[in-house]
C-alpha positions in Angstrom: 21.2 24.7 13.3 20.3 22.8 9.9 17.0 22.4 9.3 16.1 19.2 8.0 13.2 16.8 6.8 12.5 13.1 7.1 11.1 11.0 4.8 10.3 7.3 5.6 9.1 4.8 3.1 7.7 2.4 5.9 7.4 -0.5 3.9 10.6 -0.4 2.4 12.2 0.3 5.8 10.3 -2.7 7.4 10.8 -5.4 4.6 15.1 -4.9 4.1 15.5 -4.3 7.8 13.4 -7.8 8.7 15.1 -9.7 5.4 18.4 -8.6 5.3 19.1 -7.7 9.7 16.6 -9.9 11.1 15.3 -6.8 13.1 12.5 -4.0 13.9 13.6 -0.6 12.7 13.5 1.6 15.9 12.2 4.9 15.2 12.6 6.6 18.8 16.3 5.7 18.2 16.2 7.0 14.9 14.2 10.3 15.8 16.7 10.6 18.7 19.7 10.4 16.2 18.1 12.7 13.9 17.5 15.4 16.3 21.4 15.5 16.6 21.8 16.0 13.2 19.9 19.2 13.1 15.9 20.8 13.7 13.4 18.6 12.1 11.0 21.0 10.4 8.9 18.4 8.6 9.0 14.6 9.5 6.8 11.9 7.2 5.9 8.2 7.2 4.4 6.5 4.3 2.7 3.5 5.0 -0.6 1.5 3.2 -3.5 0.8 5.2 -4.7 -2.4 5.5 -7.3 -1.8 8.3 -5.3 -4.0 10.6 -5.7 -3.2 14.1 -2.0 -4.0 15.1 -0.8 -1.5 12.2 -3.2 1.1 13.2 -1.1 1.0 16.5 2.3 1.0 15.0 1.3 4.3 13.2 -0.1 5.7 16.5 3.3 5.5 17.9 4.9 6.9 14.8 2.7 10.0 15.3 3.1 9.7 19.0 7.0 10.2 18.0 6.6 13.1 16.1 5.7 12.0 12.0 2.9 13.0 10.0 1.6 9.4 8.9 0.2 9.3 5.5 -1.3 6.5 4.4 -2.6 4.9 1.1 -4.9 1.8 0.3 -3.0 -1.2 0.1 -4.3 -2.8 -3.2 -4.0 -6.4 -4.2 -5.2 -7.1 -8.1 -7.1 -10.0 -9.3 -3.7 -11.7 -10.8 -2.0 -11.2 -7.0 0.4 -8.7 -8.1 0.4 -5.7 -5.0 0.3 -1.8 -4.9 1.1 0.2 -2.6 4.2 1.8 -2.9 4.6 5.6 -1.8 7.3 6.8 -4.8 5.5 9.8 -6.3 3.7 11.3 -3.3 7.6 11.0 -1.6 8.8 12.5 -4.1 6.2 15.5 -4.0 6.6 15.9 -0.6 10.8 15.9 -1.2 10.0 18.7 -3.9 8.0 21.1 -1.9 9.7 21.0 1.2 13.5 21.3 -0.5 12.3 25.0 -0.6 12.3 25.4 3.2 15.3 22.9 4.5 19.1 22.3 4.4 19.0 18.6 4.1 16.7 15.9 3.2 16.5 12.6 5.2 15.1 9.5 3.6 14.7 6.3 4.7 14.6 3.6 1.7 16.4 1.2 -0.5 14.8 2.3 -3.8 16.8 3.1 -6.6 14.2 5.3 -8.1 15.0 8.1 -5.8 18.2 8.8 -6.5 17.7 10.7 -9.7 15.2 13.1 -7.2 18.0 13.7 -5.2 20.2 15.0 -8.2 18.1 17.4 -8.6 16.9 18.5 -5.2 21.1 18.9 -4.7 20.8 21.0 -8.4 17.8 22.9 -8.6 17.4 23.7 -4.8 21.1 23.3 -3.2 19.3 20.8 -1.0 21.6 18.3 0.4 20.7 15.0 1.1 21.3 11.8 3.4 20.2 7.9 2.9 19.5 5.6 5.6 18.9 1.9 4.2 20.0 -1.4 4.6 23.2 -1.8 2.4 22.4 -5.7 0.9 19.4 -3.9 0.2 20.0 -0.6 -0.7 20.3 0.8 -4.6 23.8 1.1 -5.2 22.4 4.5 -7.7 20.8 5.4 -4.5 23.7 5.2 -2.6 26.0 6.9 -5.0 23.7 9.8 -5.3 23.3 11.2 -2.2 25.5 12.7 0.1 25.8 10.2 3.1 24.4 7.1 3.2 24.0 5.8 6.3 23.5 2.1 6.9 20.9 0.8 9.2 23.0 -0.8 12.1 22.1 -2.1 15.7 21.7 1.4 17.0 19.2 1.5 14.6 17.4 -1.7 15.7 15.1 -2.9 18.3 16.8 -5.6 19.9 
């Protein structure tokens, strides 16, 4: 069987599925679906951490599921503008576990990851499959992986 590894951008995930399907990803449907896609080797959520007690929960049940959570301050500057996005420690993590799999899984809409999946494809043979919300969704990101899968009601908690 394939071995695979999942990468979820947690934010991105939550924000296009809520804006664009008026819904709750559902990650036991998701890790359910994934296990029939081949063995999951390595499986991460990225998600800030706001110290919120309700979040701390939802990230509980992530690792309850079967993800490593990692987790980075979430930052808001004096002139209001945010930070917190997970786009270069996603992109390590893609790097160093191409090495080891047969196909990456991510879960995100941004655009900047479809050049890392060129050359995860290139450099490693590393093939790769896209799980976003298609209003959403990078058309570049789209294009430049293998299969792009769009977020549907199977996908959704209801």
């Amino acid at each position: 069987m394939k071995k695979i590894a999942l990468f979820v951008d947690v934010q991105n995930i939550y924000y296009t599925c809520k804006q664009s399907l008026g819904k709750n990803f559902d990650y036991n449907a998701f890790w359910a679906h994934a296990k029939q896609l081949g063995d999951i080797e390595y499986a991460y959520a990225y998600a800030t951490y706001r110290g919120d007690d309700k979040q701390t929960q939802f990230q509980n049940i992530l690792r309850a599921i079967g993800f490593e959570v990692k987790l980075k301050p979430y930052i808001q500057r004096a002139d209001g503008s945010k930070k917190g996005d997970w786009d270069v420690g996603i992109t390590i993590d893609m790097m160093e576990t191409a090495k080891q799999v047969d196909e990456v899984i991510l879960l995100s809409g941004d655009g900047d990851f479809a050049i890392l999946l060129a050359h995860l494809r290139n450099q490693y043979g590393v093939s790769s499959r896209v799980y976003g919300a298609p209003k959403l969704t990078s058309q570049l990101l789209m294009d430049s992986c293998d299969v792009f899968s769009a977020i549907d009601d199977a996908l959704l908690l209801s």
